[in-house]
N, C-alpha and C positions, 0 to 999 in steps of 0.2 A: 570678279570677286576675288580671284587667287591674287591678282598683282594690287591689290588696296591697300597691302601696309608697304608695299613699294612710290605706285603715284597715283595718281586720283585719274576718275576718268577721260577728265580731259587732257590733264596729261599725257595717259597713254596715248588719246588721239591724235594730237600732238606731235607726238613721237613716232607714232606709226604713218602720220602724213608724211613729215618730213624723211621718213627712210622710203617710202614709197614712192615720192618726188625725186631725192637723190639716184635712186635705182633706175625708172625710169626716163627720167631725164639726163642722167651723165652716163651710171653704171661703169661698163669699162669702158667706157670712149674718153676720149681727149678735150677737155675743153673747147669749145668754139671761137675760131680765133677772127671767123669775120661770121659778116650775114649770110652767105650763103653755109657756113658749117653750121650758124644756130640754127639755119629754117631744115636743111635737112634733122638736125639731132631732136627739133622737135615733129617733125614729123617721127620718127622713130620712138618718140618717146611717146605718140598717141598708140600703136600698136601695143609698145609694151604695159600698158599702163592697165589696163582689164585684167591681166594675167596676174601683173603684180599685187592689185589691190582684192582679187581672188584668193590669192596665197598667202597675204598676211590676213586675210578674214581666218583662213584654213590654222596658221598658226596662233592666233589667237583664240580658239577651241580647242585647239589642243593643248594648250596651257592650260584654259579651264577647266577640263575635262579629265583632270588627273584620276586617280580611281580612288575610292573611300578612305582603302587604308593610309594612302600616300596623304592625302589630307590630314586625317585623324593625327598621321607622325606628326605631320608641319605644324597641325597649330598648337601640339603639345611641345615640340621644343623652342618653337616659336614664345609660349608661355613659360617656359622653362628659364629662357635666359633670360628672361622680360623678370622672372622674378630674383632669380639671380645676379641682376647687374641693372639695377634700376637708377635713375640716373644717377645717384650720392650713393653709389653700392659701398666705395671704399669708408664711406664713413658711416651708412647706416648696418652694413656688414660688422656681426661682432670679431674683434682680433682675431681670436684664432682660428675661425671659419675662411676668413680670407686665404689661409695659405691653401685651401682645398679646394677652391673655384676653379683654378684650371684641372682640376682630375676632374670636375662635375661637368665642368666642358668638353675632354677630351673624352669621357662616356659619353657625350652627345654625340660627336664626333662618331665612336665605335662603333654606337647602337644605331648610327644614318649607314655605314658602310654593310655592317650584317643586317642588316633589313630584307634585304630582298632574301637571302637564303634561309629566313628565319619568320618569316610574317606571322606566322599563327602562334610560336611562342613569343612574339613581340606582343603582340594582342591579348594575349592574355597574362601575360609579367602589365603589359600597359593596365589594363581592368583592374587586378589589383592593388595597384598602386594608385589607382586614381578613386578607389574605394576610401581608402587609407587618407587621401589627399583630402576628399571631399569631409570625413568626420574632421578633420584638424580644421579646415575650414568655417566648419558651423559651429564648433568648440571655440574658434578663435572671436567669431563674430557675437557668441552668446557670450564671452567673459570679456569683449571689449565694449559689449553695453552694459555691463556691472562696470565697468572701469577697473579690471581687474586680469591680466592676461598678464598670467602665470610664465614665472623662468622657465617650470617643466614643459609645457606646452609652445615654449620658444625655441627649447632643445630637441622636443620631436621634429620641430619641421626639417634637422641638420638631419635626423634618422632617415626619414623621409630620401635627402639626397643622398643617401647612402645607401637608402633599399635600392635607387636606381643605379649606381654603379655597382650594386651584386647583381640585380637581373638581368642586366644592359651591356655590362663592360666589366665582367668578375676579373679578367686580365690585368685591370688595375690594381686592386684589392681595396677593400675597406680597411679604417684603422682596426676596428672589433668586429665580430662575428654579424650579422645582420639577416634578415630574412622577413618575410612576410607574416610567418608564424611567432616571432621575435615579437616585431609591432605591434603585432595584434596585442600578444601577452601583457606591454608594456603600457600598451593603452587600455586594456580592461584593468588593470593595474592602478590605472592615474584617475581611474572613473573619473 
């Protein structure tokens, strides 16, 4: 499930055959340059061959197996750039939001390195921002079935990426002041 937006199933198996074949069957030995070095090298490679396809099972749950919060990050920044850089970004992106994409990335960036020394205020800077996210969403979907989705309501979502480089990566700085308390104000405001 964690490697899906990487290859599809059978890809990976695929992939982990032929590293498992490669391994077992050459590894660090020398290529075989007659029949008597292939029959020994494959004999060598039936011992090793158990072991190795033990160990890439063993590595592949431990990929899967990542722990909640490590997930929860992945598939929010994972979402994060998917919305920020979708494929036409440079031209569905309005002008002047483009020159601030790499500080929205290089917060990405920050908030993946202080992670580990910070999980529980990431987790909760993450909760209400995703509060925040989820009203602009239902707001965006309820005025784009009137056919009607408001500049103000196009300019929150840039707030949005600015709550997250004050929570996430304040080192950088935001243009204007920002905060969760801020959004809030600005959206009881826009009722």
């Amino acid at each position: 499930m964690l490697l899906r937006n990487i290859m599809t199933p059978d890809e990976l198996r695929e992939d982990m055959l032929t590293a498992i074949a490669d391994r077992a069957f050459i590894g660090e030995d020398a290529l075989p340059r007659s029949n008597q070095d292939f029959m020994s090298l494959k004999q060598r490679a039936r011992t090793r061959l158990p072991a190795l396809v033990e160990g890439a099972g063993r590595l592949v749950q431990k990929l899967g197996s990542l722990p909640p919060p490590l997930v929860r990050l992945k598939k929010e920044i994972e979402e994060q750039v998917a919305r920020l850089l979708p494929k036409h970004f440079f031209s569905q992106t309005p002008w002047e939001r483009l020159q601030h994409l790499p500080r929205y990335l290089k917060a990405m960036k920050l908030r993946l390195e202080k992670y580990p020394g910070s999980i529980e205020r990431d987790t909760r800077s993450a909760e209400a921002v995703a509060q925040i996210w989820q009203r602009w969403k239902e707001r965006v979907a309820a005025q784009r079935r009137r056919g009607e989705v408001g500049e103000a309501l196009a300019d929150f979502r840039w707030l949005i990426e600015e709550l997250r480089v004050s929570l996430f990566a304040q080192e950088l700085k935001t243009p204007f002041p920002v905060s969760v308390k801020r959004l809030e104000k600005i959206w009881s405001e826009s009722g």
